[in-house]
N, C-alpha and C positions, 0 to 999 in steps of 0.2 A: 395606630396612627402611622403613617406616611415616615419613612426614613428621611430624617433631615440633610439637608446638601452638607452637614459635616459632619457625618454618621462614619465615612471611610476616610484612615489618614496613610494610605499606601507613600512609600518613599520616594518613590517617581508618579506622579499623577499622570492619570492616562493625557495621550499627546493628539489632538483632535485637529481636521482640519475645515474648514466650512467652504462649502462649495456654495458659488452667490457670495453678491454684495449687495443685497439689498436692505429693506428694513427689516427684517427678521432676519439676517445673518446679523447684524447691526447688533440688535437684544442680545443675540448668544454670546455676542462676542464680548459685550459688558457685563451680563449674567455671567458667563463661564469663573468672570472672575471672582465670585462669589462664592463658588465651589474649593473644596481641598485635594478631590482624587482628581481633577481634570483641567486642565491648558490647553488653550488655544496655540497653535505653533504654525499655523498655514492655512491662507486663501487661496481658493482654486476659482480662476475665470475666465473667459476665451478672451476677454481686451487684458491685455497686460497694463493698461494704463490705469482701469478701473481698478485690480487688484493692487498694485501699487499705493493707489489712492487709500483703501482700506488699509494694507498692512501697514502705512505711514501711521494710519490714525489709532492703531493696537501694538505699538512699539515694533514696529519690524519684524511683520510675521514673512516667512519662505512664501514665497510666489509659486506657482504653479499655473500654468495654463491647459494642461491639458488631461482631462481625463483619464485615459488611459497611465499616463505620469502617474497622475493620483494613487489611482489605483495599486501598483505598484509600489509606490516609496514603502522600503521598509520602516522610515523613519514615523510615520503615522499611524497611530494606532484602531483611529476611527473616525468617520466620515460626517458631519450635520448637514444635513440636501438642504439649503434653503433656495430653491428653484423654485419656477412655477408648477402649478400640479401638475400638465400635461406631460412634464420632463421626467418626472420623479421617476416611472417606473423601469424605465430604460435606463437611467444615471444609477439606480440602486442597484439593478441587474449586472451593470458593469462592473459597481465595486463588489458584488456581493461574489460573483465569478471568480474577481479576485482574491477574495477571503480577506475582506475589508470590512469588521463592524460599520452599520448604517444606523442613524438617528434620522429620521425625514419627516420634513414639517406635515402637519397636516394640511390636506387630508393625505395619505400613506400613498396610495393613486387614488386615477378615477374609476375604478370599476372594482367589482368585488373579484372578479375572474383575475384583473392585475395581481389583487391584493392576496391570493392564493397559490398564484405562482411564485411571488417571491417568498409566501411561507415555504414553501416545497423546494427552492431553492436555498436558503438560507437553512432547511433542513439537512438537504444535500451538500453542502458547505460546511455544515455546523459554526456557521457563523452568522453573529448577531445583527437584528432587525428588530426597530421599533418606530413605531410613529409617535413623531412628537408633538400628541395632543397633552399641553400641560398642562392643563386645568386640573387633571386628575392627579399631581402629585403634589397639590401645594396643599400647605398644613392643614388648613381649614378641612380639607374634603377630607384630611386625617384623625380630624375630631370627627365629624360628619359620620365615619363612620363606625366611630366606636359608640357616638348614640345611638345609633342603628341597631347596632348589635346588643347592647343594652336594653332594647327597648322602649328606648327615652317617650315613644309617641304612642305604645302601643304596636296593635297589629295597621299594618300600612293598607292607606282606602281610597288615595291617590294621591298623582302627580299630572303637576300643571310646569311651566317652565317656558319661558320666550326669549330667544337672542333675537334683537331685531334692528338696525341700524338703518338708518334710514342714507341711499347714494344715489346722487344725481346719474339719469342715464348716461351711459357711456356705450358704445357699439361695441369698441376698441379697448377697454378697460377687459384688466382681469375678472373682474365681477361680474361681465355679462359676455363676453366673448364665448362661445364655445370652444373656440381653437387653441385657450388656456385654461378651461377647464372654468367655466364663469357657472353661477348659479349658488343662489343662498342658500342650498342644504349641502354643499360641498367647503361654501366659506363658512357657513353660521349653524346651519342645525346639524353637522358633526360634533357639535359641544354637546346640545341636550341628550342628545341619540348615544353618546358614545358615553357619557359619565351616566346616561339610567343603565345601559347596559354592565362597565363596572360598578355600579350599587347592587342592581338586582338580575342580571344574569340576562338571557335570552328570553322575548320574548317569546308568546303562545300564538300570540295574531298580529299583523301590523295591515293598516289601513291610513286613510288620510286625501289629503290632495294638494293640488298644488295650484298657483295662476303663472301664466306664462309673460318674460317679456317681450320686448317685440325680436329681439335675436332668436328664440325660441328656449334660453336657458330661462330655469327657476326665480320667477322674481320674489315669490314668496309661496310659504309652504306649510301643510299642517300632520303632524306624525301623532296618529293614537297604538300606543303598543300596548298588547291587550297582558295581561299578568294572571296570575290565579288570587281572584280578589279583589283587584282592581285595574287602571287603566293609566297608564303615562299619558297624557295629552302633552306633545310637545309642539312649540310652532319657531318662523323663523321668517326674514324676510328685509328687504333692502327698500320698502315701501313703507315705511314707518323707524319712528323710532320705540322702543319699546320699554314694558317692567324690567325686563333683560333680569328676572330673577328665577331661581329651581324653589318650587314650594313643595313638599311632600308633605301632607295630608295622615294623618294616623289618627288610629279610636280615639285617644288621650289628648292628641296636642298634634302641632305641629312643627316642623323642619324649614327654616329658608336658609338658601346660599342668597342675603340680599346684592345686590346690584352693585354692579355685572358680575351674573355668578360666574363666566368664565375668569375672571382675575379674584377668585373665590380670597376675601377676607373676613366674611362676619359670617357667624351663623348664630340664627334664632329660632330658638325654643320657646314655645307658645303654649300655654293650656288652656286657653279660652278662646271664646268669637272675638272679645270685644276688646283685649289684650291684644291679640292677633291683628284685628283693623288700623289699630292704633297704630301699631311697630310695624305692621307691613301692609300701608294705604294702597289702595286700589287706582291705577293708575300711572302715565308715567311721568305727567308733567314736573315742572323745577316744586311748585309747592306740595306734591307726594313724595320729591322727596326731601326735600325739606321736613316734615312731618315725618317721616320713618327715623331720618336722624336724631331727631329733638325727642321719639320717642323712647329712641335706642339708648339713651344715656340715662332717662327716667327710671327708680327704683319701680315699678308697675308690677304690678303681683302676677303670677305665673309666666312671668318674661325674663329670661336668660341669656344674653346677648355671650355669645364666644368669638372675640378676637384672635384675629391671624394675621398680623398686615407682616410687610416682608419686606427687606431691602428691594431694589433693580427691579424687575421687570417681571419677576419670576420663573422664568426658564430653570432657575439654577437647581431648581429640586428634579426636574424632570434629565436634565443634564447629569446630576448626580445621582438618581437612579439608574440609568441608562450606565455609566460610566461603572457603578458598583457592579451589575450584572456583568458587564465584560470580563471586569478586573479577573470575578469568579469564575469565568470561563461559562456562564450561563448564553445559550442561545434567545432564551426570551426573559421580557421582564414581564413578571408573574401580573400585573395589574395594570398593565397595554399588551396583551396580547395581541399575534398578528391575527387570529383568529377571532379574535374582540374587532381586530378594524378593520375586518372582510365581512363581518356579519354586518355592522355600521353601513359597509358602503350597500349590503346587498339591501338593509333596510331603505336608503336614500333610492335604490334602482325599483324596488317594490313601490317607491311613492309616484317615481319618475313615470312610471311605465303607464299610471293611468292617463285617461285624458284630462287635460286641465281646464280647471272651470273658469 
């Protein structure tokens, strides 16, 4: 299982500062407090007035406006990028030059070529890089996968899985702009894409497709990664709202991370069809789920429901992995590889590159 956010109790927790004041600097900075090895101590952003505004509402953190400042202060021990994607790779590259641990949201950048340059640079530094997809360090995927390993389902004979959000168009939105990195397998199918690859390693084959919207970013999307034995079917999409759950399929039974498996709290164990329909109804409307919850508390013979719910917002496990690896002087953390989120992006560019239907 997953190291819990209060696994490390070092005597000074590491001193972080968050670049962005948006909603996801917002989570970390309530997350953070949740953690033992790590604090919040400094906003970084080009309006002084925005930052301001934040450190007012996190007790009076140090202001900073200027990256290069950043970069430099001794008094920081590590950096959280909550920028838009298009910025990430050049704001990592600065602090990483300076021998600045980096945390940056997902996705890590936009291209798998970005995404190998900063591993080679942060190797050349020996200094730390991680993208912070959290899904992958919260409890739940920490049960998840000691069934796995156990065998809990047998030998594995597929995966199905859908993040799908349904957003009104926008030209000018991050979600469909190209010139901030807009398209739903950059916002939404980095989740499936990147938690099948830490479950079961590198694909054999990827194929799939995509439909375009009228900007010409990704409106929605379909990823089959091929395995020895079986097939991840992943999909993803801003044209729908969706099951938004990871079902993995095995001889014996089966696996769900239920809905929304990226804010991963339940996981169910299945060993029949008809146990399975019940606990994990086909569909996504209010009364499927309604009927998965009523089934999920039901004593139902081969149904094993494993709770994980969690304070705040969940950031704080992937915040305290991230912060443990520093502490130890580790350049990578073992279960976000930068090479896990270069293979990710290069998967999203193998989708990208066909023509869309």
């Amino acid at each position: 299982m997953n190291t819990p956010a209060k696994a490390l109790f070092p005597a000074k927790p590491l001193k972080w500062a968050v670049l962005g004041t948006g909603s996801i600097a917002t989570t970390f900075a309530n997350d953070i407090q949740l953690t033992e090895n790590a604090a919040l101590v400094a906003v970084c952003s080009r309006t002084a007035e925005t930052a301001a505004t934040f450190s007012n509402r996190f007790g009076g953190l140090r202001i900073i406006t200027d990256i290069d400042r950043l970069a430099a202060d001794p008094l920081i021990d590590a950096v959280y990028l909550a920028t838009p994607n298009t910025a990430h790779f050049e704001q990592a590259r600065t602090l990483l030059n300076a021998g600045k641990p980096v945390l940056v949201e997902k996705p890590l950048v936009t291209t798998a070529a970005q995404a190998r340059a900063l591993a080679d640079l942060a190797a050349e530094k020996q200094t730390f890089a991680m993208e912070g997809l959290w899904t992958v360090f919260l409890p739940a995927i920490g049960r998840l996968r000691q069934l796995l390993a156990s065998k809990a389902i047998g030998a594995i004979t597929g995966i199905h899985a859908e993040l799908a959000y349904a957003k009104a168009f926008d030209g000018n939105s991050r979600f469909f702009a190209p010139s901030l990195g807009g398209g739903s397998l950059l916002d939404l199918g980095v989740y499936p894409i990147a938690l099948t690859l830490a479950l079961f390693g590198s694909p054999k084959t990827t194929t799939g497709r995509w439909s375009a919207a009228s900007t010409g970013v990704d409106m929605s999307a379909d990823v089959a990664l091929g395995y020895n034995g079986f097939q991840a079917k992943l999909s993803c999409g801003f044209n729908r709202n969706g099951a938004n759950r990871f079902v993995i399929e095995g001889e014996t039974g089966s696996l769900v991370i239920d809905a929304p498996f990226l804010r991963a709290s339940r996981i169910i164990l299945t060993r029949n069809r008809v146990v399975h329909h019940l606990a994990v109804p086909s569909g996504s409307g209010h009364l499927a789920r309604v009927a998965g919850k009523i089934s999920g508390r039901l004593p139902l013979p081969g149904l094993t429901v494993y709770r994980h719910g969690f304070p705040g917002d969940g950031l704080q496990f992937e915040i305290a992995a991230a912060s443990t690896a520093i502490l130890e002087g580790q350049q990578q953390q073992s279960e976000m590889s930068l090479s896990m989120s270069a293979e990710a992006l290069g998967i999203i560019e193998t989708i990208r590159s066909l023509l869309p239907s």
